[in-house]
C-alpha positions in Angstrom: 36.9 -18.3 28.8 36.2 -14.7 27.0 38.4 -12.8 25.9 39.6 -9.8 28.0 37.1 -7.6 25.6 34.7 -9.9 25.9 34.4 -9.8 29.1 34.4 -5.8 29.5 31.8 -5.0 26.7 29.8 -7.9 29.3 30.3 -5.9 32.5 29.4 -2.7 31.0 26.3 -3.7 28.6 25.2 -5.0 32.4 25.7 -1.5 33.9 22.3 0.7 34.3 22.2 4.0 31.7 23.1 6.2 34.3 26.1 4.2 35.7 29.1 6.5 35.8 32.7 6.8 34.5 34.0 5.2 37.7 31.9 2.9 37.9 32.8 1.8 34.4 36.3 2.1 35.2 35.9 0.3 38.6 34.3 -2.7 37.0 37.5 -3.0 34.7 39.9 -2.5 37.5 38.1 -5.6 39.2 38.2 -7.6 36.0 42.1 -6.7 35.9 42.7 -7.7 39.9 40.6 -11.4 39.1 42.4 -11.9 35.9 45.4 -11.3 37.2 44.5 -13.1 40.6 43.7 -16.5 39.3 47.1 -16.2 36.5 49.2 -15.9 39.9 47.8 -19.0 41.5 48.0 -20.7 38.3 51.9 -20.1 38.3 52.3 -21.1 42.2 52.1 -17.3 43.3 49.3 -17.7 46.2 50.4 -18.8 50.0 48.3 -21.2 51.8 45.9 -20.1 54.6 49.0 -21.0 57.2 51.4 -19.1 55.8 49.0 -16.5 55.5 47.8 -16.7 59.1 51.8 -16.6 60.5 52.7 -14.0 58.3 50.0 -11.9 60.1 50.9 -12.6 63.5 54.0 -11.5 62.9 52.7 -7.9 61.7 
């Protein structure tokens, strides 16, 4: 797997000339939320589709 900095100098090198700011810094902020995303499931912190589905109905 790359490294965080890897990964972002990736992102942005992929990025057109006249990309902007935010969409430099959204691309990083969606790195984060994956990265972050698949460390939860790793460590049991996901629900299953059932769980999510009654926790919906009860919204």
């Amino acid at each position: 797997m790359e490294t965080l900095r890897e990964e972002a100098i990736h992102v942005i090198s992929k990025l057109p000339d006249s990309a902007s700011i935010d969409d430099i810094m959204y691309r990083l902020y969606v790195i984060d939320k994956v990265r972050k995303g698949r460390e939860a499931i790793k460590q049991g912190g996901s629900i299953s589709t059932e769980e999510l589905a009654r926790e919906m109905d009860s919204w």
